[in-house]
Structure formats: structure tokens, C-alpha cells
C-alpha positions as CSV (number, residue, x, y, z in Angstrom):
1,X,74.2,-37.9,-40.8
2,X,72.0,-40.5,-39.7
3,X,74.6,-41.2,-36.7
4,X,74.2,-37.8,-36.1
5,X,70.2,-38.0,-35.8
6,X,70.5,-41.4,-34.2
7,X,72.7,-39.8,-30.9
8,X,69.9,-37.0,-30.8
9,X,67.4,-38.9,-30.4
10,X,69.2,-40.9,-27.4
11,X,69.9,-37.7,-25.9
12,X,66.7,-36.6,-26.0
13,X,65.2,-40.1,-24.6
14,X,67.5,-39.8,-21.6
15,X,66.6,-36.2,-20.9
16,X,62.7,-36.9,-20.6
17,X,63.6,-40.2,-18.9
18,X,65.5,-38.1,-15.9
19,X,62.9,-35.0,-16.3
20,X,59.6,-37.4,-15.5
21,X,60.6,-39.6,-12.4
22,X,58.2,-43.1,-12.3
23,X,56.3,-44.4,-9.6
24,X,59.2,-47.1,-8.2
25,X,61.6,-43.9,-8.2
26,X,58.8,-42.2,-5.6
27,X,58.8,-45.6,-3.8
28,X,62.4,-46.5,-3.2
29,X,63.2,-42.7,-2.8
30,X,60.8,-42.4,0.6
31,X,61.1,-45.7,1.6
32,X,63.9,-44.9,3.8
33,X,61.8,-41.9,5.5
34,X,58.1,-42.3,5.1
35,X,55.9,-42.2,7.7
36,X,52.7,-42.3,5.9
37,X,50.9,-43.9,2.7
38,X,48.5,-43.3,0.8
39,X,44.9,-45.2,1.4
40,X,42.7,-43.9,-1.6
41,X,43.1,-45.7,-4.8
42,X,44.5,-42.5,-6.0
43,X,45.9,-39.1,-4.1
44,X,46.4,-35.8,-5.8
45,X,49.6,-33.9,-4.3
46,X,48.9,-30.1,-4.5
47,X,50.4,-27.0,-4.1
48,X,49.0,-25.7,-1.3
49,X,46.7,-26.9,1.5
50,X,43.4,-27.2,-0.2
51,X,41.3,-28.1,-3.0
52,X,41.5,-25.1,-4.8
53,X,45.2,-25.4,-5.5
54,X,46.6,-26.6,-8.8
55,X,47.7,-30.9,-8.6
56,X,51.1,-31.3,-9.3
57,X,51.2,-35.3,-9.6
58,X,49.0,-38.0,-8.7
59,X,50.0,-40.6,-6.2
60,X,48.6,-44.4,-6.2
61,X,47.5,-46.5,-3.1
62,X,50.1,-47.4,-0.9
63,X,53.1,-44.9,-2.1
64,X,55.2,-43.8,1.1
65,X,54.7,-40.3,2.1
66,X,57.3,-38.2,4.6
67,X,55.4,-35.9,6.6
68,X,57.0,-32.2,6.7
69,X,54.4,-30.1,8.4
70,X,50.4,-29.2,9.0
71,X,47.6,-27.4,8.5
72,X,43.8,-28.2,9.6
73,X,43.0,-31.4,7.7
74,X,46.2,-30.9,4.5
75,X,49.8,-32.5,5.7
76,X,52.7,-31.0,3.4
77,X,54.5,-34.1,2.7
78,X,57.7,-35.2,0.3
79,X,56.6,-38.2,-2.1
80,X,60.1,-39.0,-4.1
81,X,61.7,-35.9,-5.8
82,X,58.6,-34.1,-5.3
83,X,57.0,-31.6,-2.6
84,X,53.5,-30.6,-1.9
85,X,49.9,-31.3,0.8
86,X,48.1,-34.4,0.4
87,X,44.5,-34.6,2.4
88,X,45.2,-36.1,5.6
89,X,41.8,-38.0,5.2
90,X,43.6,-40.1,2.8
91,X,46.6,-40.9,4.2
92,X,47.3,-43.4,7.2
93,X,50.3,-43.7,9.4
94,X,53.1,-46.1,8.9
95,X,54.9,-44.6,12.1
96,X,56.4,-47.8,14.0
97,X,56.8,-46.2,17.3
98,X,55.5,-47.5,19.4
99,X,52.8,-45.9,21.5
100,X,51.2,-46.2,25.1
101,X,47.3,-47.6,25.4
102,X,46.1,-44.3,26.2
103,X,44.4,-41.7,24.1
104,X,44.8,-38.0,24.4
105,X,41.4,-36.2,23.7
106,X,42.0,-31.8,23.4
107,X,39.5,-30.1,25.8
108,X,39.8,-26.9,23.6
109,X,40.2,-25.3,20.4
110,X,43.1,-24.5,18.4
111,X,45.6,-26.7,20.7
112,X,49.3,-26.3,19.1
113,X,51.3,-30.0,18.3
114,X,54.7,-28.5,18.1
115,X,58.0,-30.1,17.6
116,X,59.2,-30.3,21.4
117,X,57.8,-29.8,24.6
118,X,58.5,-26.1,24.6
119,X,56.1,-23.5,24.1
120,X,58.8,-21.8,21.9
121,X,59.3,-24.4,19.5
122,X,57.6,-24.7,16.0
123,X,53.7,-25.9,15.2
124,X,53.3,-29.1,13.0
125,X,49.4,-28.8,13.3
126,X,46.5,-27.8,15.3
127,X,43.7,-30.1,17.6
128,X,40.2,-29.0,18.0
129,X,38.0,-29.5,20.6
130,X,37.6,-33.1,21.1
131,X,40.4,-34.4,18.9
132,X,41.6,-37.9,19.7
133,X,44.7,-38.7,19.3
134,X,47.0,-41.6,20.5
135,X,50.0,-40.9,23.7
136,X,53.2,-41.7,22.8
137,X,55.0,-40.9,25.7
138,X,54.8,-38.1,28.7
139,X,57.4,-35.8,29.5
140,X,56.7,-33.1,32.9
141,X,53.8,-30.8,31.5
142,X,54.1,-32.3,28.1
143,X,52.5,-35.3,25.7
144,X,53.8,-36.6,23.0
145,X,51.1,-37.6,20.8
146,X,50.7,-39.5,17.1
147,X,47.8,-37.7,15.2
148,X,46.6,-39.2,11.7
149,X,50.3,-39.6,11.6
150,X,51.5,-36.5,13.2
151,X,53.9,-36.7,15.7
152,X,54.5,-34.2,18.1
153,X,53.7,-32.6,22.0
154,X,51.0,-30.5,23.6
155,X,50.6,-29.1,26.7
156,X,49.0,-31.1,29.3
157,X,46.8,-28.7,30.7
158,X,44.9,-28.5,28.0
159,X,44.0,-32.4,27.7
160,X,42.9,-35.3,29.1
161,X,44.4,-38.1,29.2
162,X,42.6,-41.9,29.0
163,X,42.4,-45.5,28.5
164,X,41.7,-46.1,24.9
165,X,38.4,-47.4,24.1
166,X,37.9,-51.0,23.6
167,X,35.8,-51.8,20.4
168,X,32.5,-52.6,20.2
169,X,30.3,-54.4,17.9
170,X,29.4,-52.0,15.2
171,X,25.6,-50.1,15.6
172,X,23.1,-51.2,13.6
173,X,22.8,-49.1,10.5
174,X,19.3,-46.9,11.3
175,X,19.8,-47.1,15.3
176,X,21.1,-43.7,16.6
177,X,24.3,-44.6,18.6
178,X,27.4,-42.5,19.6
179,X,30.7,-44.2,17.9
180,X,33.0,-45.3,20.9
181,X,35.8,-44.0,19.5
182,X,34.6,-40.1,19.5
183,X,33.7,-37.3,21.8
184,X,30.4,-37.2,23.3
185,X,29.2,-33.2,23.3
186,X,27.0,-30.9,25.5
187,X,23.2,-32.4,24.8
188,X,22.1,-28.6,24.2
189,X,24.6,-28.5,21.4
190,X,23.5,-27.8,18.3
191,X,25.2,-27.3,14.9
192,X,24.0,-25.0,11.9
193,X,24.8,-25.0,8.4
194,X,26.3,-22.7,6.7
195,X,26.9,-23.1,3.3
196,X,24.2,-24.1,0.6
197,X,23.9,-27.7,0.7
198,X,26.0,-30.2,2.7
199,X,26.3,-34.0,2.3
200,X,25.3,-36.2,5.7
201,X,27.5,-39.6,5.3
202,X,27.4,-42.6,7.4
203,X,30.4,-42.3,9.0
204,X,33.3,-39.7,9.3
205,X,35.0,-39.9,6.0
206,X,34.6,-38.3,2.8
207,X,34.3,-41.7,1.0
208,X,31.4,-42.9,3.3
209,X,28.2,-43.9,2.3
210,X,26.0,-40.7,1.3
211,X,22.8,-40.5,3.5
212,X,21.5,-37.5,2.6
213,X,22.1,-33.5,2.3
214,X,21.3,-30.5,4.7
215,X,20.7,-26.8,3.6
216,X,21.8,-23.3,4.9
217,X,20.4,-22.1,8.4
218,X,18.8,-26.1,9.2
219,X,20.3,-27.0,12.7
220,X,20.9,-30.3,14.4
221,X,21.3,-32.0,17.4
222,X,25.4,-32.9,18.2
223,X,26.0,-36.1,19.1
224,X,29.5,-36.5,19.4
225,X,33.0,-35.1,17.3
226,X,35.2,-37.4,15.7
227,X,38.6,-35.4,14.4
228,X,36.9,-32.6,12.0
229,X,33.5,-34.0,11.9
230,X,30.4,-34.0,13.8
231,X,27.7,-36.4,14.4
232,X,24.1,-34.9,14.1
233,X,20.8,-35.8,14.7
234,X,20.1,-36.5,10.7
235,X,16.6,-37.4,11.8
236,X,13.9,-39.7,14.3
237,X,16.0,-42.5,13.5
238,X,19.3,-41.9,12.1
239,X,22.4,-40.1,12.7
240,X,24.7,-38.8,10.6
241,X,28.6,-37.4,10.0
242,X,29.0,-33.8,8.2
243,X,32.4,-32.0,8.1
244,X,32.4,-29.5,10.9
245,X,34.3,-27.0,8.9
246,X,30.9,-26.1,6.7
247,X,29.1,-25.0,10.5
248,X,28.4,-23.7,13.9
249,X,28.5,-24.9,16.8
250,X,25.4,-23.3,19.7
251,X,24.0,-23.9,22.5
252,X,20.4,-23.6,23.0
253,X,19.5,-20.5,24.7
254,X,16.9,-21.0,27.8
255,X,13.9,-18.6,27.6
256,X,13.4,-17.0,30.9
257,X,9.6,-16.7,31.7
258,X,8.4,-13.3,32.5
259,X,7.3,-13.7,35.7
260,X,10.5,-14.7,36.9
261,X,12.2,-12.6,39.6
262,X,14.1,-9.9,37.8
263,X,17.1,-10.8,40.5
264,X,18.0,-14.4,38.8
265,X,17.8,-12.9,35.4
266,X,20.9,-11.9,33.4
267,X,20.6,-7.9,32.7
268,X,21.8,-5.6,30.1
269,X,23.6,-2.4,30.8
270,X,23.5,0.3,27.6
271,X,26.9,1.8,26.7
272,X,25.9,4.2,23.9
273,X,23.7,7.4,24.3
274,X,20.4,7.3,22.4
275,X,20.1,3.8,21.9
276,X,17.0,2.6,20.5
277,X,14.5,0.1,22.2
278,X,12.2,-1.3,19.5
279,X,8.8,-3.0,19.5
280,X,10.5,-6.3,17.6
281,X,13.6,-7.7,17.2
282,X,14.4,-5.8,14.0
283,X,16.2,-2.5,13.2
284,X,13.1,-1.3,11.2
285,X,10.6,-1.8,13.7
286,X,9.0,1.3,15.4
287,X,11.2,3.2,18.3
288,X,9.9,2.3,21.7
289,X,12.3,4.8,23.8
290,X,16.0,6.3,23.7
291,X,18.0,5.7,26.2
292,X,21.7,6.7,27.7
293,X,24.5,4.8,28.1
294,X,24.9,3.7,32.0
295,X,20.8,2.2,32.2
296,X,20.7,-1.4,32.8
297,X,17.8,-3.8,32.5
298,X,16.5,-7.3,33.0
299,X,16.8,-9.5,29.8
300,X,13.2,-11.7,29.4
301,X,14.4,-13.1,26.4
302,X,16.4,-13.8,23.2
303,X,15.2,-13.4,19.5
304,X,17.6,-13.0,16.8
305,X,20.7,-10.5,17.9
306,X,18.4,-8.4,20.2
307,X,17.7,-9.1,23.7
308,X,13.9,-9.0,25.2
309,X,14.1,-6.6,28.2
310,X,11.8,-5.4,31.1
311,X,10.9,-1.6,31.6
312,X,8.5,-0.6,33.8
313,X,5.2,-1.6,32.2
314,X,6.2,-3.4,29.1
315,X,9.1,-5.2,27.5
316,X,11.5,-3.9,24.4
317,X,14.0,-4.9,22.2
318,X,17.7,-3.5,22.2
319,X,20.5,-5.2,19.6
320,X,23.2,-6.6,21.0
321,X,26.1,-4.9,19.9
322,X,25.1,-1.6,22.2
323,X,25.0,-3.4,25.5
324,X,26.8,-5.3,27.4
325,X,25.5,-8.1,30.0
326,X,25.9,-9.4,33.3
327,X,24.3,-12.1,35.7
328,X,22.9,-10.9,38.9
329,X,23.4,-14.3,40.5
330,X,27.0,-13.8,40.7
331,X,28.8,-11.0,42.6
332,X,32.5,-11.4,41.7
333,X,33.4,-10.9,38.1
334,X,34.9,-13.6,35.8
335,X,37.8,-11.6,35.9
336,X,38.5,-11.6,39.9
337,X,38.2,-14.9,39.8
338,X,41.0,-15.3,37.4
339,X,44.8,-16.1,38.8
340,X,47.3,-13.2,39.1
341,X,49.2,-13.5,35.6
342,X,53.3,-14.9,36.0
343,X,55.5,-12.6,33.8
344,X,56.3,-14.5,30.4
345,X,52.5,-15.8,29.9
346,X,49.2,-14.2,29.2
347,X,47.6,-16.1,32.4
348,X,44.4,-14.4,33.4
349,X,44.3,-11.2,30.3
350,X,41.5,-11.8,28.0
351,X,42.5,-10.7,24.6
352,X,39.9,-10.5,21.7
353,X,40.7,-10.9,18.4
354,X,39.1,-9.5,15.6
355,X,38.6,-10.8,11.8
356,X,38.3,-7.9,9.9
357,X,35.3,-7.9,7.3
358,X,33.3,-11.2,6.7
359,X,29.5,-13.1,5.3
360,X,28.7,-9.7,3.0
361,X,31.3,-7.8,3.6
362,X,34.2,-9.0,1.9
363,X,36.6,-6.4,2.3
364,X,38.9,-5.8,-0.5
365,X,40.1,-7.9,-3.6
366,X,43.8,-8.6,-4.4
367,X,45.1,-8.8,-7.7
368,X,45.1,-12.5,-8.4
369,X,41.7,-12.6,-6.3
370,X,42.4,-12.8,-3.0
371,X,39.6,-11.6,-0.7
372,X,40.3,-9.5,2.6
373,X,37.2,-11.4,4.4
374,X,38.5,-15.0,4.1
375,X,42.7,-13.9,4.5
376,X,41.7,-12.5,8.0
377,X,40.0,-15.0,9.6
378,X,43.1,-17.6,8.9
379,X,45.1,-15.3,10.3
380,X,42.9,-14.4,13.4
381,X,42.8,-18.2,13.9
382,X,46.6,-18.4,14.2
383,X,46.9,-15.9,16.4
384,X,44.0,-17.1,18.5
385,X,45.9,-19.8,18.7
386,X,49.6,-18.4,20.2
387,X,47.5,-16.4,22.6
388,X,45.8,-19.0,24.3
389,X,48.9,-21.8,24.5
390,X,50.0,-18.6,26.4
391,X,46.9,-18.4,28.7
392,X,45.3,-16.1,27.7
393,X,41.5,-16.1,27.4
394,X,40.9,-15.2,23.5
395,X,37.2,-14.3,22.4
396,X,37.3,-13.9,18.6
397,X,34.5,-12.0,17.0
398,X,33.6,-14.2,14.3
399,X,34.8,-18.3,14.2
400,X,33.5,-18.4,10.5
401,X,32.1,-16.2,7.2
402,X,29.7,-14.5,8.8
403,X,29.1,-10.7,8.7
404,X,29.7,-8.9,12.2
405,X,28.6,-5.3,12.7
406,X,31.1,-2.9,13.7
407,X,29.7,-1.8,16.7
408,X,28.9,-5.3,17.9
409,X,32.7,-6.5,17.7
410,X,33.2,-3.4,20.3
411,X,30.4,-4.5,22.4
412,X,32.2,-7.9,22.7
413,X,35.4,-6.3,23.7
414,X,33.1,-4.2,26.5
415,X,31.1,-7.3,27.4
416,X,34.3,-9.5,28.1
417,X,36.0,-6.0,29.8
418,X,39.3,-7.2,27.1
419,X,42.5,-6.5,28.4
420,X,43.3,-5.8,24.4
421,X,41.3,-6.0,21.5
422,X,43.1,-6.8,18.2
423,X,41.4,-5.9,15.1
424,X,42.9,-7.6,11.7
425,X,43.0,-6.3,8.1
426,X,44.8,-6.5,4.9
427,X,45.0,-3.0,3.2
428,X,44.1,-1.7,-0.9
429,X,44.9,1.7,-2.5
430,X,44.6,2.5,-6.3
431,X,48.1,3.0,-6.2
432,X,49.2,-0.7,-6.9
433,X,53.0,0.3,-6.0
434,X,52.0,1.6,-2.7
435,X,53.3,-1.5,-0.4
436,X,54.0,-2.1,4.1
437,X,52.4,-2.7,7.0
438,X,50.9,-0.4,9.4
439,X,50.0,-0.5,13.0
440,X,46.9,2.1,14.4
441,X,45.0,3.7,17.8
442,X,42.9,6.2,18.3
443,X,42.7,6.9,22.1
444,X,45.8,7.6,24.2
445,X,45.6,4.6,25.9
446,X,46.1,2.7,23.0
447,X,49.1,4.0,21.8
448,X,51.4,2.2,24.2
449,X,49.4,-1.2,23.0
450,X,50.0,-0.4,19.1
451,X,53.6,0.5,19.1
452,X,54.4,-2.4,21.1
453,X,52.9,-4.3,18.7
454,X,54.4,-3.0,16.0
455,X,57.8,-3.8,16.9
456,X,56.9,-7.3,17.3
457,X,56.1,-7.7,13.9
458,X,58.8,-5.1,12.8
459,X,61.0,-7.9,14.0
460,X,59.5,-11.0,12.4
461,X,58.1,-9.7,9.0
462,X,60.2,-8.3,6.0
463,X,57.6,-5.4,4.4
464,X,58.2,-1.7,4.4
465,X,57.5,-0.4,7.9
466,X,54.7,2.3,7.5
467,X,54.9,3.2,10.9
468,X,52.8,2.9,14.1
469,X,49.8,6.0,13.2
470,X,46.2,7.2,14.5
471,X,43.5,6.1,12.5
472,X,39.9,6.9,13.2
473,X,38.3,3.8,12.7
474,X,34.9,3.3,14.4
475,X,36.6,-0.1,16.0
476,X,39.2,2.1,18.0
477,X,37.0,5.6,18.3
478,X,34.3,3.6,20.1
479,X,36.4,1.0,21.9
480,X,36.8,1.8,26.1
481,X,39.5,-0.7,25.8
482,X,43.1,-1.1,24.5
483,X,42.4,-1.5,20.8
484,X,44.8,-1.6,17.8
485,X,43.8,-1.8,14.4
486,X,46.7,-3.7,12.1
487,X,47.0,-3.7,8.4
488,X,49.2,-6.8,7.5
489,X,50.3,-5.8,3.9
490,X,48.4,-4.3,0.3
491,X,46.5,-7.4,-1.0
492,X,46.5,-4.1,-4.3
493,X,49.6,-4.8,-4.8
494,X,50.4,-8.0,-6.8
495,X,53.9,-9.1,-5.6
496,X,53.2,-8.4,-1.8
497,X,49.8,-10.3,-2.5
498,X,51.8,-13.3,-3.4
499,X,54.3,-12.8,-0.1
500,X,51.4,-11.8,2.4
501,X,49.0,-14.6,1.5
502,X,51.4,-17.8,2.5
503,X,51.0,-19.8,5.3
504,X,54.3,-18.5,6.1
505,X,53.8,-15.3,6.3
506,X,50.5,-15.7,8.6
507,X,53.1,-17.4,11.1
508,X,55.6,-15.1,11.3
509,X,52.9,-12.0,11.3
510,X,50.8,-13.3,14.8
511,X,54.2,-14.7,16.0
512,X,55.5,-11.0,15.8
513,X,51.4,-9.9,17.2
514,X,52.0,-12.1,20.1
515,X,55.2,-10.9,20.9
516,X,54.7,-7.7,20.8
517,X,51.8,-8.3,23.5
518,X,53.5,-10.5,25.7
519,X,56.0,-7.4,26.0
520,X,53.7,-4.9,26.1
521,X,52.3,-6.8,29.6
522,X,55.5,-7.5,31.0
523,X,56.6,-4.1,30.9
524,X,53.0,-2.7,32.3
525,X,52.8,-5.6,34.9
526,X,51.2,-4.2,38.0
């Protein structure tokens, strides 16, 4: 009997010694592969990109990491047996290749790193405006590039390419000084808060010294980017590193003095019957005139969302969502200046791309919590994204949570005369079994537009196909241009929640969007 007991408890010690891999089991089992290690003291691996998701094992300084893939500031990595993202901010590179003394800085938003120098091939991660990252080696129209340990290629044409930066001493602590290693910015920039309260550090790392903290709606002075992070204007004698994600970037708008000649002003042309011109910059102040769609006048200003204009004997105040604008200066549209788009690329269409819901609107509420507002805007991202590594020019409606009037986001597609305007939702019904994706247009010339669509992410997504249908939503009825209004999936219903709200879904849903465009204009090329 006691053998008996003796031989279970063995078996049991081996069982929980095999089921709970150590630390030198991690180590020797990614030494062979790793490409990055951890720099904290300590690194939590998670389950999903982001701070929100649940740990799954805590890593110690210096354990090897092999990079799998990317997304914004989280790298999904393998550490030993187990799989997961790690913050890239506390990683470094152990890559051995070696690399060329020239750095790669991104001249716009959203650039794709993909596996080879093919626009067809997979995204490992994204570069924002001003990214820095270090040239491996150049290929045709291509770089390959090592990023905070990301190997990969982008497009040439959308960087530039330079010495690297030979270090300096270091700034003295209260002088205001742009680090040489990041991108010096527009000296009208200026960057806004957006969330409650946001800590300023002393340099660009989440472990830096605290300096202070900013609140909602302040804005600062850019000085330069550095990866995700910005450089402000803390105050008369210091500056100061906040993560960009938590803010806007503006540029100071130039007030145009009255008596200015009304031929170098920008004007604004109406494009709904009775719209209202107000005494002030507000949607309850008193009714100056109404107008009809097809007036234009010269803009004297800029408060708020409204636009100052000139009538005949006084000025007034019209919103900007119910007008569009144009310069005077110029006679040839942005458009005619534009080259004649090759078959196979989006050169020279101007696509904008809409983020259903956002700021108070949140649109609807999965199941397990999900809200419409926040699953859009990653997804408009993405597709922004594909559509300008294509060449297309993408305006996107909103860039953060921030609430957009309807008739605005139609203005937008007016004021940029969009080639195709792409509105993004997830869909809800009471019905929790009700499940698919469906494709809508309102006008005739819309149809075309939204089918084609449709196929493309017939073809790439696996959810009941509802069908391409008319749909009278405010965002098509009112829209002059080619408009489709999608609805990726039914957030109400819990296991497509779980499918639709993956990273991998969100590729394979623009991939199929941006196919279905790209055929849409090759088959209507002029």
C-alpha cells in the first residue's frame, strides 16, 4: 500500500514538473531563434496586444524572445513553450545582421513593413510619420529596414533615406533642445490632449523620469517625434515626451483680417438648401439668413467647427459639415494636378474612409463588451492603411475617439470630391442568433461600388453573406459621391463577437475592402 501511494506521488511530481516549464526551459528553448530580449526587470506576456488583456506568464530581464508579428507599439512573440505580445518598449533587439549607417525616417502615416519587397506580401507592423528606423539593405523600390527589432521592407517612395545621426552630448536637463535622434515637426504644429490626464516624462520611454501631467483640451507646441511619442513645449523652459497615441496633432489656423481682398481668401460654397448662417459659432445662436445649396462666400475666419464668412454688409457663421471649400488663389484643382492612375494601383483616386460612431456616440455593445465606436476605428486604420501603399489619397473622418456629425463626414467626402467614400460599422439586433455581413447604397451610382465590394470580402471572410442591399442611411442618401455603407459582422451575437473582433479578422475584412475597390476601378478605368 504504501508502494502504491509512494509511485502516486512520483507520478504526480512529474506531471506538474512537465505541466509548469521553468525559466532555463524558456531560455535554452529560444536561444536558437530569438531575436529580442527583454530590457525591464520584469515583462508580462499577454494575450493580445494591449494592456487590457489577461498576463499569461511573466518574463525576467534578458530572456530571448522570437518575434512572430506586429501591431502599433505590442510585438506577438514566442518565449519557450509559450505564445503571446510583449510591449515593444520593453524589448530590445538581439538581431546580428548587420545593417548599413543609414537611417530610414517614414514621411507618412500608416507605412506597411511587410515580409518582402512586394506590395502583396504580409504586414509585420506599421511606421508613422516620422518613424526612424535603421536600413538594412536596398533592393529596386524597396528598403529593408530593422525597427525596435522588426525586420522587414517598405516602399521607398514613401521614405527618406539618411546618414544616421552622430551623437551629441546630452541637453542640459531644463534647456529646451530637439533630441538628435528624432524628427523635427512643422513649428505651427501643435498637439492636444485627449484623455483626462496625461503624464509628461523626460524622455521617450514609459520608465522615464515623470515631469509632470497635462489635462483634456490643453495644447502644446511639437517639437519633434521620436517612434510613438512627441516632444512638447511642457513650458518657458522645459520640454517634454507624452505618448502620441493619447492626442492630436493641428496646425495653427491663420486668421485672415477682414480687410483683406476677398480674392486671396479661401471661400465656402453651401451644398444643402436652407442652411443656416448664425450670429456665433454655435448651433443655438440666433438665425442670420437661409440659404441654398450652390452660394459661395469668402471665409474671414475660423472659430470652433464654423467658418466666419462675408455677406454683403456683415459677416455670419455657417458649420462646417454643410459646405465645402476652395482657394481662390489656385485655378486647377488638386485633383487635375494628380497623375493619370496605372491599372493595378489606386494612383491619383482619393478614397475616404469612414469610422462609424465615435467621442459620445459609441455605437452598439457586444456581448462580452465590445463597443462599436472603438472596433471601427482599428479597422478604418487598417484599411487606411492598404489603400494608401496602393496610392491612393485616403482622408479618414476621424484619426481618434472623437464624435463626428453625420452630415460633416459627407461634407468631407464633397470637400475632397472622393472618388469613394467608405463608411464602417459593426451591426446589433435583439435577435442574438441573427449573424453575416452586409454590404449597402442608396443611389444608383453606388450600386456598382457596393457589390464590388462585397465580393471582395465575400472572398476573404468566412460569415453568412447577407447580401449587397439599399439602405437609407443619411451617410449614402446625402452623399453626391460613390458611398457604401458596410456592416462587418453582429457584435449581438456572442460567438461572431469573438471571430469579428481579432486582429485577424480586421485583416482579412479591409484586405477583401481593398480588393474589391481595386477591381471596381480597373473594370470602370476611363
Amino acid at each position: 500500500m504504501r508502494t502504491k501511494i509512494l509511485h502516486s506521488i512520483i507520478i504526480f511530481v512529474l506531471i506538474v514538473t512537465i505541466a509548469i516549464p521553468n525559466k532555463n526551459f524558456i531560455q535554452n528553448a529560444s536561444a536558437d531563434t530569438s531575436d529580442l530580449k527583454v530590457s525591464g526587470t520584469i515583462l508580462h506576456l499577454r494575450e493580445g496586444p494591449g494592456l487590457s488583456y489577461p498576463i499569461i506568464t511573466t518574463l525576467d530581464e534578458g530572456d530571448p524572445l522570437t518575434s512572430i508579428a506586429r501591431e502599433g507599439d505590442w510585438i506577438q512573440v514566442k518565449a519557450g513553450s509559450y505564445e503571446g505580445w510583449v510591449a515593444s518598449w520593453l524589448t530590445t533587439s538581439t538581431s546580428t545582421q548587420k545593417t548599413i549607417d543609414k537611417t530610414v525616417i517614414s514621411q507618412v502615416d500608416r507605412l506597411n513593413i511587410r515580409t518582402d519587397p512586394d506590395i502583396s506580401s504580409a504586414v509585420l507592423g506599421q511606421l508613422s510619420t516620422g518613424n526612424q528606423a535603421n536600413l538594412i539593405e536596398e533592393n529596386n523600390e524597396w528598403a529593408k529596414i530593422d525597427w525596435n527589432g522588426l525586420s522587414g521592407w517598405v516602399s521607398k517612395d514613401y521614405v527618406t533615406i539618411n546618414d544616421s545621426p552622430k551623437k551629441e552630448n546630452e541637453p542640459k536637463e531644463d534647456s529646451v533642445e530637439v533630441s538628435t535622434t528624432t524628427i523635427p515637426v512643422n513649428k505651427d504644429t501643435t498637439f492636444t490632449i485627449l484623455v483626462d490626464a496625461l503624464n509628461v516624462r523626460k524622455k521617450p520611454d514609459l520608465n522615464a523620469k515623470k515631469i509632470g501631467t497635462v489635462t483634456k483640451g490643453q495644447a502644446y507646441k511639437v517639437l519633434a517625434h521620436e517612434h510613438n511619442w512627441v516632444q512638447i513645449q511642457y513650458n518657458d523652459k522645459k520640454a517634454g515626451w507624452v505618448y502620441s497615441f493619447y492626442g492630436t496633432f493641428s496646425n495653427k489656423v491663420k486668421s485672415t483680417s477682414k480687410s483683406s481682398s476677398s480674392k486671396d481668401l479661401e471661400s465656402v460654397t453651401i451644398i444643402y438648401n436652407g442652411t443656416n448662417l448664425r450670429t456665433d459659432a454655435s448651433t443655438a445662436a440666433e438665425v442670420v439668413e437661409r440659404v441654398d445649396a450652390g452660394k459661395t462666400y469668402p471665409i474671414v475666419g475660423v472659430k470652433n467647427d464654423f467658418y466666419e464668412i462675408q455677406l454683403d454688409t456683415e459677416t455670419a457663421f455657417v458649420a462646417n459639415w454643410v459646405v465645402t471649400t476652395s482657394s481662390n488663389k489656385t485655378s486647377i484643382s488638386q485633383k487635375d494636378q494628380q497623375e493619370p492612375r496605372k491599372k493595378g494601383t489606386l494612383n491619383g483616386l482619393t478614397i475616404v474612409v469612414d469610422a462609424g460612431h465615435g467621442g459620445n456616440d459609441h455605437g452598439t455593445t457586444g456581448q462580452r463588451g465590445t463597443e462599436e465606436k472603438g472596433i471601427t476605428l482599428k479597422t478604418a486604420t487598417l484599411l487606411a492603411s492598404k489603400l494608401s501603399a496602393a496610392g491612393a489619397n485616403v482622408v479618414m473622418t476621424r484619426e481618434s475617439d472623437e464624435y463626428v456629425a453625420l452630415r460633416k463626414r459627407v461634407s468631407i467626402a464633397h470637400q475632397y470630391e472622393a472618388d469613394a467614400f467608405i463608411s464602417l460599422h459593426y451591426d446589433a439586433t435583439d435577435d442574438s442568433s441573427i449573424n453575416g455581413f452586409t454590404s449597402y447604397y442608396m443611389n444608383s451610382n453606388q450600386k456598382g461600388l457596393a457589390e464590388a465590394i462585397h465580393d471582395g470580402l465575400s472572398s476573404k471572410i468566412d460569415l453568412r453573406d447577407r447580401g449587397t442591399q439599399q439602405g437609407n442611411y443619411l451617410v449614402l442618401r446625402e452623399n453626391r459621391q460613390k458611398a457604401v455603407l458596410i456592416e462587418l459582422g453582429y457584435l449581438s451575437n456572442a460567438s461572431e463577437e469573438r471571430a469579428i473582433t481579432t486582429a485577424k479578422f480586421r485583416e482579412q475584412a479591409t484586405l477583401g475592402i481593398y480588393q474589391g475597390i481595386l477591381n471596381y476601378f480597373n473594370a470602370n478605368e476611363e
